[in-house]
N, C-alpha and C positions, 0 to 999 in steps of 0.2 A: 871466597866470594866476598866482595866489598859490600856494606852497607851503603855506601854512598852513591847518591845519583851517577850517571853515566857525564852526566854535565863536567862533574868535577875531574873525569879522568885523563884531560888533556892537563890540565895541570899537575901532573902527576910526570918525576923525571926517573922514567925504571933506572934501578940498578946506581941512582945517586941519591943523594940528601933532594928532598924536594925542596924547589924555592921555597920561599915567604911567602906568595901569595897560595904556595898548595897549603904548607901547614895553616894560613887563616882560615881556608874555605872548612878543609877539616875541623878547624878548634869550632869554626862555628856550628858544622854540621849536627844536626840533632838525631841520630838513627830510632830513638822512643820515639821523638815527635813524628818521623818518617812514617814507623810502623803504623803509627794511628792517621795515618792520613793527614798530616797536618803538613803543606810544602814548609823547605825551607833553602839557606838560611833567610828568615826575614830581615829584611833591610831598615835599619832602624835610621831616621834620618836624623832626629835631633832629640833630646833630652834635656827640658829644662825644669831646675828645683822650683819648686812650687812651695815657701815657706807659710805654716800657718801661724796666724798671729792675733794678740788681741788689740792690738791697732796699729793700721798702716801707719798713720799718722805719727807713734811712736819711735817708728823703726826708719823715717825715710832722714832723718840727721845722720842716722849711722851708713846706709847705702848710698846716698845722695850727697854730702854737704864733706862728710869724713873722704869716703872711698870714690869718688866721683862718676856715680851710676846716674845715667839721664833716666828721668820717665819720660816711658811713650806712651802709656796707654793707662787710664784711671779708668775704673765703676763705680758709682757712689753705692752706697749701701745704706738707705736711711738718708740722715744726718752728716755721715762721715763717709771714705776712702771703704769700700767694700775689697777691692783689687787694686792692684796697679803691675806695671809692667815695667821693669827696671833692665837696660842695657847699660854695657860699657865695651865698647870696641863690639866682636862677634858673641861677645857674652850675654844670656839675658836670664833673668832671676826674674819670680813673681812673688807680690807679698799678696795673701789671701787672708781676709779676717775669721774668726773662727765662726760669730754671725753669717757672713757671707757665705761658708762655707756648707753651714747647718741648714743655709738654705738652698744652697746650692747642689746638694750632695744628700736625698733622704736616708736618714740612718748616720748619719754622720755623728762620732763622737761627739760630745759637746764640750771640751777641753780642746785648747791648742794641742797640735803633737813638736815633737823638738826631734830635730833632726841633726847633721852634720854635714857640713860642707866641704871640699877639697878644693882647694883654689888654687890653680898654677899657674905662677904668674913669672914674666920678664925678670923682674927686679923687686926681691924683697922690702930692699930697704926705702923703697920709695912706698911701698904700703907701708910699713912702719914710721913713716914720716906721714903721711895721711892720717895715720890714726892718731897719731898724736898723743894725750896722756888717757886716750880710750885704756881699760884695764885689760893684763893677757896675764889669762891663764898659762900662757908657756911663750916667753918675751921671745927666746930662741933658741930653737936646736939643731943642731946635726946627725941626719938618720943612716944609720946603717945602709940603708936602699937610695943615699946620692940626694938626701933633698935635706934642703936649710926651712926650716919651719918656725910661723909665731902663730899661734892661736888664741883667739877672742871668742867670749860670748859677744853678741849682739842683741838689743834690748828684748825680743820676746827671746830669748834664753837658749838660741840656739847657738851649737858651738861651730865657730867659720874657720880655719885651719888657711894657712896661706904658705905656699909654698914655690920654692924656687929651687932650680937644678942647680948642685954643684957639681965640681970635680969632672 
């Protein structure tokens, strides 16, 4: 007897390898979250990093002016940039101040946190040429898993990985 909804079993090719979309429904399918009542799979529609920082204002030369992210959307926080909202093409990044956050958020650590970015992009070497004489922690490599990679910190300290398909 299958754990999976009845939904999923048109998708399902007896007696051959099941397409692609059977194995995604399956990878996503959750049979714990099932048994507890929780439908699935949920439908996630977008995912966007949300960097925290001790100042936008610090960080928008390196997203804006280096890597050419437009802002579309600012919060002042006080005095200064509390938020903002940075795109480039379908891409969009948010810088949040660790203030802004502490207010925004009760219980909120009171230190920035640092994260890491994966960034796949067209054409490496045209972000390498962007960045210009910015510092990298790894100018470039070539990964076992197909991708040519340079990696940067960015001014509140987090590390942004920029990557491009070879082979």
């Amino acid at each position: 007897m299958s754990l999976r909804p009845a939904r999923y079993a048109a998708l399902d090719v007896p007696g051959d390898r099941p397409r692609a979309v059977s194995h995604l429904a399956h990878h996503f399918y959750n049979p714990r979250a099932a048994a507890r009542g929780i439908p699935g799979p949920v439908n996630f529609t977008r995912i966007t990093p949300v960097l925290v920082v001790d100042s936008v204002e610090d960080c928008l030369p390196f997203w804006v002016d280096r890597l050419g992210f437009t802002r579309t959307a600012e919060v002042p926080h006080g005095d200064r940039l509390g938020f903002v909202i940075l795109t480039s093409g379908r891409t969009e990044l948010m810088l949040q101040t660790v203030a802004s956050v502490h207010d925004d958020i009760p219980g909120a650590e009171p230190g920035p946190s640092r994260t890491s970015l994966f960034i796949e992009v067209d054409d490496l070497a045209a972000v390498q040429r962007a960045l210009g004489d910015w510092p990298r922690l790894v100018d470039q490599r070539d990964t076992f898993y197909g991708m040519r990679e340079t990696i940067v910190r960015d001014p509140a300290g987090n590390d942004i990985l920029f990557a491009q398909r070879i082979g």
